[in-house]
C-alpha positions in Angstrom: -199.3 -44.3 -75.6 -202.0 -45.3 -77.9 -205.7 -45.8 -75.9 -206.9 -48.8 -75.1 -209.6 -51.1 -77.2 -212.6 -51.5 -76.5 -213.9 -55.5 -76.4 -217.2 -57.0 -75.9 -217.3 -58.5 -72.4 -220.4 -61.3 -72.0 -222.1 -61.4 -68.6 -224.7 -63.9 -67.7 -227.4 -62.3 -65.7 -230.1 -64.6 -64.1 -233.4 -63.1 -63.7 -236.3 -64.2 -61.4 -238.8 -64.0 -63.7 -239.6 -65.5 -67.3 -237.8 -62.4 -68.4 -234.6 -63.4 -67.4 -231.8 -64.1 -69.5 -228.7 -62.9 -70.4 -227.3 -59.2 -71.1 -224.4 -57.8 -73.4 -222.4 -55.1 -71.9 -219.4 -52.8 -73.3 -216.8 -53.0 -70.5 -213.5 -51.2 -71.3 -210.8 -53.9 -72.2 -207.4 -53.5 -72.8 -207.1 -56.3 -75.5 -204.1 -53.6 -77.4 -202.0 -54.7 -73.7 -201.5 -58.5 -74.3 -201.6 -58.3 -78.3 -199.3 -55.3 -78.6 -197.0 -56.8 -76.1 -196.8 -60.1 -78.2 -195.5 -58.5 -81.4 -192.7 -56.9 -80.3 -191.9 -60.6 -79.1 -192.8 -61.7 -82.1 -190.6 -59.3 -84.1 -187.8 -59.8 -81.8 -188.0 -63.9 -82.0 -188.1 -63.1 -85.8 -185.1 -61.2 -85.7 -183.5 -63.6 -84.1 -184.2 -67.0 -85.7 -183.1 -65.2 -89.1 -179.7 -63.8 -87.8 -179.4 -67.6 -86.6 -180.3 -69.1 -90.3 -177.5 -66.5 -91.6 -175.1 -67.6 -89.1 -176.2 -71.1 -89.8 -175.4 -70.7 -93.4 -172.1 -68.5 -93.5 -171.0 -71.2 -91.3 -172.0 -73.8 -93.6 -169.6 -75.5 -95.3 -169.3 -75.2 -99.5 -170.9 -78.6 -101.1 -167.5 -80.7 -101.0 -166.8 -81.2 -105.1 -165.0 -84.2 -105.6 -164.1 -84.0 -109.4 -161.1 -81.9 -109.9 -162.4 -80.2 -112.4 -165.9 -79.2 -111.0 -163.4 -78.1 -107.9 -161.5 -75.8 -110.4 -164.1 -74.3 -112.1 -166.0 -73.8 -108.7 -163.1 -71.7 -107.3 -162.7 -69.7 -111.1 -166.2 -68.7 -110.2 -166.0 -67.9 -106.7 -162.8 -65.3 -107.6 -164.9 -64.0 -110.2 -167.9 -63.3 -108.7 -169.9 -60.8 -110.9 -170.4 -57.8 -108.5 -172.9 -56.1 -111.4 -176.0 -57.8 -109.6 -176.0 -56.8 -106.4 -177.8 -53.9 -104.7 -175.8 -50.6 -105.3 -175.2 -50.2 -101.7 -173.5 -53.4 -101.5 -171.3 -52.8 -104.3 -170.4 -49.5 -103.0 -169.4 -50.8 -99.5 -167.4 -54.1 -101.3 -165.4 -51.5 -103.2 -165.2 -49.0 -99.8 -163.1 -52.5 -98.6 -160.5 -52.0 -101.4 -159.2 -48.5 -101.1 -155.5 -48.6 -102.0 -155.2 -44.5 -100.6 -157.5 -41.4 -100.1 -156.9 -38.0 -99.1 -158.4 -34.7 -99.6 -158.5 -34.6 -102.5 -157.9 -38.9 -104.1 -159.8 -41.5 -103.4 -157.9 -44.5 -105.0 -159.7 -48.0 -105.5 -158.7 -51.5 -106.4 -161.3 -52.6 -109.2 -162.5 -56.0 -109.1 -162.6 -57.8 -112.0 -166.3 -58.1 -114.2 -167.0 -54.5 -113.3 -167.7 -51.6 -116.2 -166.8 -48.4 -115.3 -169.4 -47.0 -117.5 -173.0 -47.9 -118.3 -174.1 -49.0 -121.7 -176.4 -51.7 -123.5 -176.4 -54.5 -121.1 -174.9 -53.1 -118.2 -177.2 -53.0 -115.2 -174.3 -51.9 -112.7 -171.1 -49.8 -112.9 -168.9 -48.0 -111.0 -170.2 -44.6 -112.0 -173.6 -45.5 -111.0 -172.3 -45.6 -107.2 -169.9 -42.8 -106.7 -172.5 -41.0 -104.4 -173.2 -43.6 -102.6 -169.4 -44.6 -101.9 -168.7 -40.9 -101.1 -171.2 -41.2 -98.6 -170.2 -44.1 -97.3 -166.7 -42.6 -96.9 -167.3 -39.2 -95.8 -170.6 -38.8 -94.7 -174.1 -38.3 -96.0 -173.2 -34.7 -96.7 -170.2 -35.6 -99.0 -170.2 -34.3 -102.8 -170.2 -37.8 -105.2 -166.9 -39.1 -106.6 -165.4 -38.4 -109.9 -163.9 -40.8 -112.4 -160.6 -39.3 -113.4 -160.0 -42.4 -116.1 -161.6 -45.4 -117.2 -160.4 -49.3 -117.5 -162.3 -52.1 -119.1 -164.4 -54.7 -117.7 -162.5 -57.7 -117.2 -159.5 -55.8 -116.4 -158.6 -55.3 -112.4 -156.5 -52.8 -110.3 -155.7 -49.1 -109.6 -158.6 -47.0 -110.5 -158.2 -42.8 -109.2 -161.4 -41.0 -107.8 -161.4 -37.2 -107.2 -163.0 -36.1 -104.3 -164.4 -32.3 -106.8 -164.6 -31.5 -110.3 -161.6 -29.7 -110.4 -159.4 -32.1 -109.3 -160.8 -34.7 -111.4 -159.8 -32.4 -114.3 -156.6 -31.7 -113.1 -155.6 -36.0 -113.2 -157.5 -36.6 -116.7 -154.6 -33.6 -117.9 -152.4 -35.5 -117.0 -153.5 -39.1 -118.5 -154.4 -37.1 -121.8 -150.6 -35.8 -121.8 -148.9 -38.8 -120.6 -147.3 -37.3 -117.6 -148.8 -41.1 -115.2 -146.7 -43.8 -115.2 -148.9 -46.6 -115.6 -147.6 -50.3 -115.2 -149.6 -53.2 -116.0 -149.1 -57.0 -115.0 -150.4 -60.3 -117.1 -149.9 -63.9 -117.8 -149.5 -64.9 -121.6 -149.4 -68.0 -123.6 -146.6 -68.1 -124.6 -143.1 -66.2 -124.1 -142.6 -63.0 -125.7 -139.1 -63.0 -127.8 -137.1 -61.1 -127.2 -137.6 -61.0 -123.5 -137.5 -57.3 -123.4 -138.6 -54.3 -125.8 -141.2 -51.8 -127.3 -144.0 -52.5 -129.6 -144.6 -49.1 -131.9 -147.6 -50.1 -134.1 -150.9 -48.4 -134.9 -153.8 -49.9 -134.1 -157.4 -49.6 -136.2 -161.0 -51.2 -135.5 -162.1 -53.2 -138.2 -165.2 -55.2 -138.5 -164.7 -58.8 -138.4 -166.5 -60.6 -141.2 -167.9 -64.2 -141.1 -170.8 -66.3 -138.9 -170.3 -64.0 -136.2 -170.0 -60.3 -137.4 -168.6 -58.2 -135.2 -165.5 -55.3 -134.7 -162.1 -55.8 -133.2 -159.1 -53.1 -132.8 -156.3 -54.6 -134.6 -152.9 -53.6 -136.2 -152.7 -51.3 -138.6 -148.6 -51.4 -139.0 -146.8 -49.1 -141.4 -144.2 -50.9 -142.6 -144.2 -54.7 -144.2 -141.1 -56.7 -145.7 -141.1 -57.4 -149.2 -138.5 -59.5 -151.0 -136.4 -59.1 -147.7 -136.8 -55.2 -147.6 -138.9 -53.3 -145.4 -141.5 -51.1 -147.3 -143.6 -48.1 -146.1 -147.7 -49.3 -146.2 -150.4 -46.2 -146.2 -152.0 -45.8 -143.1 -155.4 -45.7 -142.2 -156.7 -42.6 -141.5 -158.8 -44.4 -138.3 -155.5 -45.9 -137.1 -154.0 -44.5 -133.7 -150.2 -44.5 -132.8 -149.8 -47.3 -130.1 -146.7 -47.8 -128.1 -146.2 -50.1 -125.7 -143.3 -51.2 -123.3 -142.8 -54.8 -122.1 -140.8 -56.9 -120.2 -140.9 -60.6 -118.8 -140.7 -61.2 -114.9 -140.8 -64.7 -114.9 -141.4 -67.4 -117.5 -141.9 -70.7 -118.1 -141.5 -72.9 -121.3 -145.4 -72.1 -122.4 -146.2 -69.5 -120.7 -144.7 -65.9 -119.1 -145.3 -63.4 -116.1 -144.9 -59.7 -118.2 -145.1 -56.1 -116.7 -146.3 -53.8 -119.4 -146.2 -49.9 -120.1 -148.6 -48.4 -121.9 -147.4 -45.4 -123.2 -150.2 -44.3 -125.3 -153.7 -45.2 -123.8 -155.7 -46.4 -126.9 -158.5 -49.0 -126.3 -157.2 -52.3 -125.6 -154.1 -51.9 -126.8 -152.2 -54.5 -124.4 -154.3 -56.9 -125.7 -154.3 -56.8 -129.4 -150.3 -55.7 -129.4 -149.8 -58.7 -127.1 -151.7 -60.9 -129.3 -151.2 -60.1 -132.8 -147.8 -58.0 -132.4 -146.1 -60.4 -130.2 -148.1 -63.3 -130.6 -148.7 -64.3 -127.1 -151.8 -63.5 -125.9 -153.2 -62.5 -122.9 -154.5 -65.8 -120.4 -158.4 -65.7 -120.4 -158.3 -63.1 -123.6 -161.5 -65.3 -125.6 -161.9 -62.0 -127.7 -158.3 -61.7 -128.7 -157.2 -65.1 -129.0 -158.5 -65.6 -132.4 -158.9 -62.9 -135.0 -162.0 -64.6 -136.8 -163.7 -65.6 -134.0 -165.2 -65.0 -130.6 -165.1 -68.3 -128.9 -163.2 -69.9 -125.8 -159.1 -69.5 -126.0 -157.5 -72.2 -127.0 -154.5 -73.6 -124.9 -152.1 -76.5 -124.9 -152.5 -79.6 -123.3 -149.9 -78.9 -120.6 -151.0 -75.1 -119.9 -154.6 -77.0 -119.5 -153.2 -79.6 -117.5 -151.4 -76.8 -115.2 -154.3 -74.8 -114.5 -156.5 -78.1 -113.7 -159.1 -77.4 -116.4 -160.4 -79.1 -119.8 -160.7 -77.2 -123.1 -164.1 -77.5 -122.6 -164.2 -75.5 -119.3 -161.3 -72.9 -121.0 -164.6 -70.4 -121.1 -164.6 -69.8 -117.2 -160.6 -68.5 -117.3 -160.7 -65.0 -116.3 -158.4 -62.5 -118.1 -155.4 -62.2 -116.7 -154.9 -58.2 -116.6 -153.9 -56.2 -114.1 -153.6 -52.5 -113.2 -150.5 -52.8 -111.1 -149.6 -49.2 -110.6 -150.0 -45.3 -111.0 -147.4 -43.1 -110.6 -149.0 -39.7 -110.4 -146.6 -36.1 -110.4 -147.1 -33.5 -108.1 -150.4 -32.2 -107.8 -152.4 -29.0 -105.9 -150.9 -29.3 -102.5 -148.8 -31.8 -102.9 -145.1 -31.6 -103.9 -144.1 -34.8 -104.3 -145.1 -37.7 -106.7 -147.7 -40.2 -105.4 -146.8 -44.2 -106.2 -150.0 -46.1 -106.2 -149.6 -50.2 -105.8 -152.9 -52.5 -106.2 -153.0 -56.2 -105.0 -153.3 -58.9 -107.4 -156.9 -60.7 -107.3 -156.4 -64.2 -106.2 -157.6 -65.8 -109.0 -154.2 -64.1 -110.6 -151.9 -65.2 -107.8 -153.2 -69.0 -108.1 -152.8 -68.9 -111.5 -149.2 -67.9 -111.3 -148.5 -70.7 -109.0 -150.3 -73.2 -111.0 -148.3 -72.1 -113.9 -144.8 -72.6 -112.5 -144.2 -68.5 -112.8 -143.1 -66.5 -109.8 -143.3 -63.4 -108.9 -140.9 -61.0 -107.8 -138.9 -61.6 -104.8 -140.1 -58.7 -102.7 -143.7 -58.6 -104.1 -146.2 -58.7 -101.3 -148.9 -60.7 -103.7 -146.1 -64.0 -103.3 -148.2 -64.4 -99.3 -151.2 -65.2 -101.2 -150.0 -68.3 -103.4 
């Protein structure tokens, strides 16, 4: 207990004599007992009235919008909310909230959308940045951080693997680097793929864009091109990576479709730019694909933009519409059997599918939240 204060105590003294007057004494006086007593109460009322102003506020109702469209682009914002500016323990306990499976040796997420993987130029948050703390968070403050055992891009959502040790985290990048996952993809395109169902098999190259805005692109880079009606071998670039791809419409509408895709080689956005310039129906909310000579806002019909609620001018806030579906993984260390790995769509996804007229399958689990 710490000792008590000492205070100056004034006492009036009266004196016979001319001499009288009055004397100053030091008295012990506990002035740390009523003082020290308050803050606590002080600290505690504190507490108190700012747990009630958070209350206050959660419970507070959104600003009521009453344009459609300021409604629309409200809720685009609020399923898209950026999680690269918030502490690093927050985003590792928002992602801790999305585990899909874990075991002894997997821990398997569901990405949210807006998040790199990696760092870089820019970046001032990314998944890598908080795999200790999400191990912690998981298993303890003694646990040894996560691994990343693949990568996906920024804007695209779903079934991201963790290994729990190095070795296991090079055991599951073997077996992306020799295709042995079965990976499965869902997204909305403008447009309807014809035919319904089949393979795209063309290389793709990055190339640097020229023009106002100069940048690079990955792009086709196809081997064969038809010539008077025949088909004649091109020479390939020697930057060009084979790129297959599998594809096949769930559901579809007049202007727009509901696709599973499967990747069967892994090179950088190749969904996107064999959707876009192989099949010519690219992905919703793909403003870098979209438009070969330009980076700008996709454009969209006037019935998809009537669908969806939103103006051209407002086409920027449209998330893309990409989504790691599922990872079949083989057999691995102790276990014998293969390990099926299903994410949930975000619900910016599922609205947008109901907006759009396209269902989903009939025994999907995602069809509770449109």
């Amino acid at each position: 207990m710490a000792a008590p204060s000492w205070g100056v105590l004034r006492l009036r003294v009266r004196g016979s004599g001319r001499g009288g007057g009055s004397l100053l004494c030091l008295v012990p006086k506990p002035f740390c007992t009523a003082a020290a007593a308050s803050k606590p109460l002080d600290a505690q009322r504190l507490a108190e009235k700012l747990r009630a102003q958070k209350q206050e506020q959660k419970a507070k109702k959104e600003p009521e919008l009453k344009n459609p469209v300021q409604r629309r682009v409200h809720e685009l914002v609020r399923f898209t909310q950026q999680l690269q500016r918030v502490h690093p323990n927050v985003l590792a306990k928002a992602l801790s909230r999305g585990i899909v499976h874990q075991d002894k040796d997997l821990v398997v997420i569901n990405k949210p959308y807006g998040l790199p993987v990696h760092g870089g130029p820019g970046v001032q948050l990314c998944i890598s940045d908080v795999l200790p703390i999400l191990a912690k968070v998981l298993h303890g403050h003694k646990a040894e951080p996560l691994h990343l055992c693949h990568r996906l891009d920024k804007e695209t959502t779903g079934v991201m693997v963790l290994a729990r040790n190095k070795e296991v985290a090079h055991q599951v990048q073997e077996l992306f680097r020799t295709r042995q996952v079965v990976k499965k993809y869902w997204a909305i395109t403008v447009r309807v793929p014809v035919p319904s169902a089949g393979v795209v098999d063309i290389p793709i190259v990055e190339k640097e864009v020229q023009g106002q805005q100069q940048h690079h692109k990955m792009t086709l880079s196809p081997s064969y091109r038809m010539d008077n009606g025949k088909m004649v071998r091109m020479r390939t670039s020697r930057s060009a990576h084979v790129a297959v791809t599998q594809y096949q419409v769930l559901s579809s509408t007049v202007s727009s479709a509901l696709l599973e895709l499967h990747p069967v080689t892994g090179v950088k956005h190749q969904l996107r730019v064999h959707l876009s310039f192989g099949l010519d129906c690219p992905i919703l909310g793909d403003h870098k694909y979209s438009d070969w000579n330009k980076l700008a806002p996709q454009k969209l019909s006037a019935g998809t933009l009537r669908k969806l609620g939103l103006p051209q001018s407002k086409a920027r806030h449209l998330p893309l519409h990409l989504h790691a579906r599922q990872l079949v993984l083989p057999a691995l260390g102790s276990r014998n059997e293969e390990l099926s790995l299903v994410c949930r769509l975000p619900r910016y996804f599922v609205r947008s599918v109901s907006r759009l007229g396209l269902e989903l399958p009939s025994q999907d689990p995602d069809k509770q939240q449109s």
